[in-house]
N, C-alpha and C positions, 0 to 999 in steps of 0.2 A: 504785731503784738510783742515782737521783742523788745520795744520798751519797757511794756509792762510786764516782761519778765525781768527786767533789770528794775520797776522797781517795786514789784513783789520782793525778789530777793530782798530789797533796802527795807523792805517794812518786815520781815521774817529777823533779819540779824540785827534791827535795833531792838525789836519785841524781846532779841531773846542777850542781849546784850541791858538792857532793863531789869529783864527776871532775875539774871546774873546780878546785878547792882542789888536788888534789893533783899535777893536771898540773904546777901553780904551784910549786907544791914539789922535782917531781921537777926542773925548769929552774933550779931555784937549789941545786939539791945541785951540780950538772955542773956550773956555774959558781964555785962557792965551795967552800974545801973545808969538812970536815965535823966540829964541832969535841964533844967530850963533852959533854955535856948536865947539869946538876946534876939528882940525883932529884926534887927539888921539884919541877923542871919536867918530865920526864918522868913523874911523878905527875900533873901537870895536863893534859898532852898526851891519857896515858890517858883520864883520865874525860871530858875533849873526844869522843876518840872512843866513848866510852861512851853520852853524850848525844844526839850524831850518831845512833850505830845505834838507839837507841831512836827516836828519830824515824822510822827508815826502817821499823822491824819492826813495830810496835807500828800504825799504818795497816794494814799489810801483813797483822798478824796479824785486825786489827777487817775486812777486806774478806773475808780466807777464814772468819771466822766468819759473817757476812750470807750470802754466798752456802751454808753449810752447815745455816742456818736457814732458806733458802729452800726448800731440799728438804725442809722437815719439813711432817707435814698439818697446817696451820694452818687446815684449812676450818673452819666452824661454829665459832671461837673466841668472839665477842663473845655471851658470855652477859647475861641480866640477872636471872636467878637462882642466882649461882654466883660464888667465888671462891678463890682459888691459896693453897693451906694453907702457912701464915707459921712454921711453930711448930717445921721443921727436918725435918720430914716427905719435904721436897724437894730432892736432893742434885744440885750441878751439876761437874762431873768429866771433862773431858777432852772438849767438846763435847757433854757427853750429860748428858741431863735423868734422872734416877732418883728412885724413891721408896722411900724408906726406911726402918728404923725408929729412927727418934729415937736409943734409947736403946743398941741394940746397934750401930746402925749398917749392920744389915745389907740389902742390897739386894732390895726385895720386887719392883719390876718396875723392868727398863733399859731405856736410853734411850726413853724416852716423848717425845712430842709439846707435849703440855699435858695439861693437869689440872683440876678445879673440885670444887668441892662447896658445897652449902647450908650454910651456918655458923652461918643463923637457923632452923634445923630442930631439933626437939629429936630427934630419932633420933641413935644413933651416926653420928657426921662418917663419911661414906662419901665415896669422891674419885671422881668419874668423869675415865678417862682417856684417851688417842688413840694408839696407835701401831700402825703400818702399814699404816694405814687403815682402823682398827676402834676401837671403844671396850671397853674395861673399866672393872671398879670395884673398890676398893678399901678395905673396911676400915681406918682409920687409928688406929682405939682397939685395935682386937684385932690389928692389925698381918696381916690374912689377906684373900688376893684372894679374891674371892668370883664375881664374872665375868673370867675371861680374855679377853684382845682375840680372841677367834679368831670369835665368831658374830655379831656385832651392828655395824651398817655407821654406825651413829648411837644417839646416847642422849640422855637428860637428865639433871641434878640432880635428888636425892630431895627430896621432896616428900610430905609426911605420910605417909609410910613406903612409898612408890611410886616408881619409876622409868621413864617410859618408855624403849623401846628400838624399835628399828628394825630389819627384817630383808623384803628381797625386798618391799619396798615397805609393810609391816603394820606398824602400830603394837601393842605391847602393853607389858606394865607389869611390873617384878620387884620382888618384895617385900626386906628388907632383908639376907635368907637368898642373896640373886640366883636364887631361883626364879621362874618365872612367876607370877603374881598374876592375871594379867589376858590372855588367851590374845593373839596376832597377830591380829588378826582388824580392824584399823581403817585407813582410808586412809591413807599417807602422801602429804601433798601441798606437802610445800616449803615447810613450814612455817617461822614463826621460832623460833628458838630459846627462848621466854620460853613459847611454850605450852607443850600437854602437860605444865604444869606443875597439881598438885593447891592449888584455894582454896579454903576452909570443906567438902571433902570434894569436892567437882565439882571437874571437868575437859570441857574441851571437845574435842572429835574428831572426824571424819569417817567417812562409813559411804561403800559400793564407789562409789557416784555423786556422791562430792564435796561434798556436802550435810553442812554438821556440825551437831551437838548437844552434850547434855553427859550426862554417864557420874555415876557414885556408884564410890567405893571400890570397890565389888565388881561394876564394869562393867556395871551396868545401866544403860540411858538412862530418866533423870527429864526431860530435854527432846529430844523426838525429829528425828533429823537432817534436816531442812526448810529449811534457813536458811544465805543465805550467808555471815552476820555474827551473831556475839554476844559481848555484853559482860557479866560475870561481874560480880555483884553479891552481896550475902551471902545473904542470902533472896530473892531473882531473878534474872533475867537480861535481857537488853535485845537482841530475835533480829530480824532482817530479810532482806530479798532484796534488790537491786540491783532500784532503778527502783522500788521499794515502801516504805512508812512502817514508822516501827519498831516491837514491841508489848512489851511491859513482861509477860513471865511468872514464874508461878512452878515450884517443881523437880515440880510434880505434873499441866505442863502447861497449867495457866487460864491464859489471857489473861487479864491483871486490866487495861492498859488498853491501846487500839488505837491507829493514828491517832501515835506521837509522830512531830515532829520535831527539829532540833538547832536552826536556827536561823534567826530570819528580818530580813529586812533590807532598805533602801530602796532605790528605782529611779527615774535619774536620765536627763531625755533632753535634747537640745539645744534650746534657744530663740536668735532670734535678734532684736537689739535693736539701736538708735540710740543713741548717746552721745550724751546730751544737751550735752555740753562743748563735745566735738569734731566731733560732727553724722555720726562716721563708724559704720558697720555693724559691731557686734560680735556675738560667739558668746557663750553662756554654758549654762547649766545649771541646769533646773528640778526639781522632787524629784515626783514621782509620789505622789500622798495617797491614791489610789484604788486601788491593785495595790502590790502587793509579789514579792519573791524569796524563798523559805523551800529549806533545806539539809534533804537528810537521807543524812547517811553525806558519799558524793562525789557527791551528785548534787543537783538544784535542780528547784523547778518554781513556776508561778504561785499566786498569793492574792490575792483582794482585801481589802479594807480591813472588812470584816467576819466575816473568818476563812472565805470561800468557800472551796473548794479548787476552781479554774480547770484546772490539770494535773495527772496524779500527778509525781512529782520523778525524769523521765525524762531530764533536759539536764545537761550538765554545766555550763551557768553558762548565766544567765537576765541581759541589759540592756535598757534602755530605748530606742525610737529615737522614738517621740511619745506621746502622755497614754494612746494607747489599738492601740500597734504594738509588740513586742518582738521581741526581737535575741535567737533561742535555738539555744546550740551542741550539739550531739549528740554522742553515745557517742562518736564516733572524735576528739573534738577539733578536729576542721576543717573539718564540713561545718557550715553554718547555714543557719536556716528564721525567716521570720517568722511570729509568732503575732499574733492578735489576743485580745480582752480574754476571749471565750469558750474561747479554746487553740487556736482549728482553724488549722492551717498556710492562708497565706493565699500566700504565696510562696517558693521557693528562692532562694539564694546560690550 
């Protein structure tokens, strides 16, 4: 809203830069008298005052539209699979957003919130849309709503001819008809907007314990809900847990291999030395050849310089405090333990 305080202010000190003007005015009619005007200049007078009001109205009209857009559901806007149909589809009319069709003109659903649709999808462009706090979808080739905003509290963009939707917490899927495809049956958990979306036929989801995997077209699990994390690949997936290494499966379940992680990195600890110049006592920083830092997800743990693994990658960030002492902080971000070169906590912080 700090726009429209900046252009509130703009409509307060022209109103009162006005009043000014014509107080000015009114003091020099009473004093003078008042003589006929040539139209030219009462031609110019007008569009003076013309220019004026548009100044004043025109803020005035830009802050009651912000505040009329405030009231719209803007939640779950920022998709990353989905974009606002360009081609005339979208009629804007008196504060209100409609969708329409192109060629008659005629109005398929009013005032709507926003809109999206996959555009790199070869299905018919279907639009998913928001208003009153539900989603619909929309047809845009065949010009016919095919879900109404009335059951579905969240959706997605289609995706190889699937849509997820949302209702009383379950996720399930509508085929291009907007019938079920794929029943309610799957956790919603506040997801981002970019999943539930369909890749090379997977989809990833969650099962009643918050645990997800990933489904096939016709909602069967090829990788079973185990995992707090995975990353969709064509032919695999890349699943893990929080505080454990990643593994590299395939859609029929193998582990094909154990043990990844993302990445690993040196560990640096204070040395203290004499300038030989100055003869005074400096600090500096030596590099660890024998132990390292390795990542996997958000979380870090020990190795040494022969691929040991010393911790699992329980810390949220692993440093150095001597060749054979480390500085490691824990899950809550605040508390810290020192480890030695074998992992066993040797002291608190």
């Amino acid at each position: 809203m700090k726009k429209n305080g900046k252009d509130t202010q703009l409509f307060n000190e022209t109103s009162v830069e006005q009043a000014q003007q014509q107080e000015t005015v009114n003091v020099n009619d009473s004093l003078e008298p008042q003589e006929e005007q040539p139209k030219s200049h009462r031609l110019r007078k007008a569009a003076s005052w013309l220019v004026a009001l548009a100044v004043v109205l025109v803020p005035a009209f830009l802050i009651m539209q912000s505040c009329h857009g405030a009231k719209k559901d803007n939640a779950d806007y920022s998709y990353y699979y989905g974009e606002e149909p360009s081609d005339g589809h979208i009629s804007y009319e008196k504060g209100k957003s409609n969708i329409i069709n192109p060629a008659t003109k005629e109005v398929l659903v009013e005032d709507i919130d926003w809109c999206h649709y996959a555009s790199n999808s070869d299905e018919n462009p279907i639009v998913l849309f928001a208003k009153d706090g539900k989603r619909g979808f929309c047809n845009i080739m065949t010009n016919k709503v095919i879900v109404r905003p009335d059951s579905y509290t969240k959706a997605w963009v289609f995706s190889e001819g699937l849509a997820a939707v949302e209702k009383k917490g379950y996720i399930g899927f509508i085929d291009t008809t907007g019938k079920l495809a794929i029943d309610l049956r799957f956790s919603y958990r506040g997801n981002d907007l970019y999943e539930f979306v369909f890749h090379d036929g997977h989809c990833i989801v969650a099962d009643s314990t918050n645990k997800i995997g990933v489904i096939d077209t016709k909602g069967r699990w090829v990788i079973k809900p185990r995992y707090d994390h995975i990353d969709l690949a064509k032919d695999y997936a890349i699943v893990y847990n929080d505080g454990d290494f990643k593994k590299q499966v395939d859609f029929n379940g193998h582990v094909l291999q154990d043990g990844i992680i993302d990445d690993i990195s040196e560990l640096y600890y204070e040395v203290k030395y004499t300038n030989l110049e100055s003869g005074e006592p400096q600090v500096g920083r030596a590099k660890n050849n024998d132990y390292y830092k390795y990542d996997v997800g958000n979380r870090s743990g020990l190795i040494d310089s022969k691929g040991k693994i010393i911790t699992p990658p329980i810390y949220t960030n692993i440093s150095g405090i001597t060749p054979t002492l480390f500085k490691a902080r824990l899950q809550d971000w605040s508390s810290i333990v020192i480890i030695d070169t074998k992992g066993n906590v040797i002291s608190n912080i």
